[in-house]
C-alpha positions as CSV (number, residue, x, y, z in Angstrom):
1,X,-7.3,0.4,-20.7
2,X,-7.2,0.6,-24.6
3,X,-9.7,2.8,-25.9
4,X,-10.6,4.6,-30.0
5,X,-12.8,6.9,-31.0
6,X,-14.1,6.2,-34.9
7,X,-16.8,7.7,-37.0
8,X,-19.4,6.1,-38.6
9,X,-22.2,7.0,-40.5
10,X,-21.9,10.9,-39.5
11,X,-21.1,9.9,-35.4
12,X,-18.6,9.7,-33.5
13,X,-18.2,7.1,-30.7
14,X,-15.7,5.9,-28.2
15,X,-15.0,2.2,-28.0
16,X,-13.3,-0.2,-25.8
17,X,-13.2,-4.1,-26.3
18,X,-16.4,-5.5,-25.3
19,X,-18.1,-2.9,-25.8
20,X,-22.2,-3.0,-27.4
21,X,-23.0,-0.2,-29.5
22,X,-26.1,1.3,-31.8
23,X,-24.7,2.4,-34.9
24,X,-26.6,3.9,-38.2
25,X,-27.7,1.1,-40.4
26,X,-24.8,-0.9,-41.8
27,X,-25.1,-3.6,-44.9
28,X,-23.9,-6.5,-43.2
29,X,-25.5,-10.0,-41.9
30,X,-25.9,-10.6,-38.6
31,X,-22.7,-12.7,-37.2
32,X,-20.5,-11.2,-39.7
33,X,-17.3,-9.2,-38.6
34,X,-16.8,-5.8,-39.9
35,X,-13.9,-3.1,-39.5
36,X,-14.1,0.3,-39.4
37,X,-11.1,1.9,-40.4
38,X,-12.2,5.6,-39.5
39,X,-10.3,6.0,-36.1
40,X,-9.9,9.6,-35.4
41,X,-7.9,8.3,-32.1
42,X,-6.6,5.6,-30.4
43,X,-5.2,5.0,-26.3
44,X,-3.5,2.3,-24.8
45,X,-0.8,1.5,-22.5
46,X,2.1,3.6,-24.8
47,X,0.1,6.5,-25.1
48,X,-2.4,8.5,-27.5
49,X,-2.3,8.8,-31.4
50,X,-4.2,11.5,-33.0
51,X,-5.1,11.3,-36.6
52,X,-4.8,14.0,-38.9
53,X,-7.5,13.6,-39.5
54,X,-7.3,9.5,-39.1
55,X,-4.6,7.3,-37.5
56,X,-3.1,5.1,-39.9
57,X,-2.9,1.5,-40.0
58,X,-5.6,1.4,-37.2
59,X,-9.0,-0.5,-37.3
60,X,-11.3,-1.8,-35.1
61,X,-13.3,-5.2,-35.9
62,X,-16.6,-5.8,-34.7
63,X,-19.2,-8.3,-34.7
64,X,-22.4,-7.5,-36.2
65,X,-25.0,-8.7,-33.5
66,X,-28.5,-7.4,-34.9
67,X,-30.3,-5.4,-37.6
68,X,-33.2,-3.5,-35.4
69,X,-35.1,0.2,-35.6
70,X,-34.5,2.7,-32.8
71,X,-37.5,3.8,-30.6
72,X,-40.1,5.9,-32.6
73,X,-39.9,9.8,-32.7
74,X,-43.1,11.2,-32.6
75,X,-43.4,14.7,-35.2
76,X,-46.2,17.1,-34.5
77,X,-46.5,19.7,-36.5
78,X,-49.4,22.2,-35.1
79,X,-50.0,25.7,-36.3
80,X,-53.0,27.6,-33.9
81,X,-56.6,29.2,-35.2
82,X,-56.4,27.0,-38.3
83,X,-57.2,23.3,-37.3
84,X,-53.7,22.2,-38.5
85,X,-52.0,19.5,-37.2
86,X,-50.3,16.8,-38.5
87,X,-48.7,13.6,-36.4
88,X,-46.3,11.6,-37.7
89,X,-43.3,8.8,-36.4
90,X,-39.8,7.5,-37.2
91,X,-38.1,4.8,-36.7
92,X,-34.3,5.0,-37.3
93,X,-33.0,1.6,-39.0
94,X,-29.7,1.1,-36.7
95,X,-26.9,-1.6,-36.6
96,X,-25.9,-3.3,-33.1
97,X,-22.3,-4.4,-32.6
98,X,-20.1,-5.8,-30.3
99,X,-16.3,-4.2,-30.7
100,X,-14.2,-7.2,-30.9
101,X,-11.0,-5.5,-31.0
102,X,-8.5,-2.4,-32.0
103,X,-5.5,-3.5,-34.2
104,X,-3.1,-1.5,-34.4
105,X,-0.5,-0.9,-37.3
106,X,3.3,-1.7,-36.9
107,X,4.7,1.5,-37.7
108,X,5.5,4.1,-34.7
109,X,6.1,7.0,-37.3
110,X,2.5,8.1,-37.2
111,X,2.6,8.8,-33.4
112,X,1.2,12.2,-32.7
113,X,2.7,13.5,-29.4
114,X,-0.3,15.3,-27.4
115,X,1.1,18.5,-25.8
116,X,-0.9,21.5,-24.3
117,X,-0.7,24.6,-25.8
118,X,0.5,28.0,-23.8
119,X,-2.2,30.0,-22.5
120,X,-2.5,33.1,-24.9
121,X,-1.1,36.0,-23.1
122,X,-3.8,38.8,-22.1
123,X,-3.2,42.0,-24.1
124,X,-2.1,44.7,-22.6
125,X,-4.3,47.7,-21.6
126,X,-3.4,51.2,-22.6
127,X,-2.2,53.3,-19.4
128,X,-5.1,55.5,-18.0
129,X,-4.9,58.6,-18.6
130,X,-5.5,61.6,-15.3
131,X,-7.2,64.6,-16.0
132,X,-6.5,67.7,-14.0
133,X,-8.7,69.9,-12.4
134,X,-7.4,72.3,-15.2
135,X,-9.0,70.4,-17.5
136,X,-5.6,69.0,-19.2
């Protein structure tokens, strides 16, 4: 299963073909296709390319379903003994769309192999030292 992770508007999100997300508002009609060429990291069947700090020649396209406004957030601001308090909402314009696909570029040279990194070694402690009876 192919899979990329891309930012958008400040987020990031991971996306697979088919997939329905809520991004932040984009300017685009509905039914249009857009790409975002901010892929951070892309997996499929020969393996995963990390960008530094995006993979090149990468995109995903995606369908712009709908213009709508996220749930409301209610504010309340209250401070006691002072008859303060002040209610207000907001509504987040957001973007939904449907990921179409993840096109890949033709060049192999911007592979990043994904190895784990050694454990750092513990330090070592300093030898304990005995005291005498004597004192020494």
């Amino acid at each position: 299963m192919s899979y990329a992770i891309i930012e958008t508007g400040g987020k990031q999100y991971r996306v697979a073909p088919g997939d329905v997300i809520s991004v932040e508002k984009l300017d685009a009609q509905e039914g249009s296709e857009i790409d975002f060429n901010r892929v951070l990291l892309v997996s499929n069947d020969s393996g995963i390319q990390v960008g530094k700090p995006t993979v090149q020649g990468v995109k995903v396209v995606a369908r712009v379903n709908a213009q709508a406004r996220g749930d409301k957030v209610i504010v309340f601001k209250y401070k006691p003994k002072t008859r303060y308090r002040v209610k207000t909402g907001h509504r987040q314009s957001l973007t939904q769309v449907t990921i179409s696909e993840i096109l890949s570029g033709s060049s192999t040279n911007d592979k990043v192999a994904v190895t784990r990194s050694k454990k750092p070694s513990q330090p070592k402690k300093a030898p304990r030292i005995r005291r005498t009876s004597d004192g020494t």
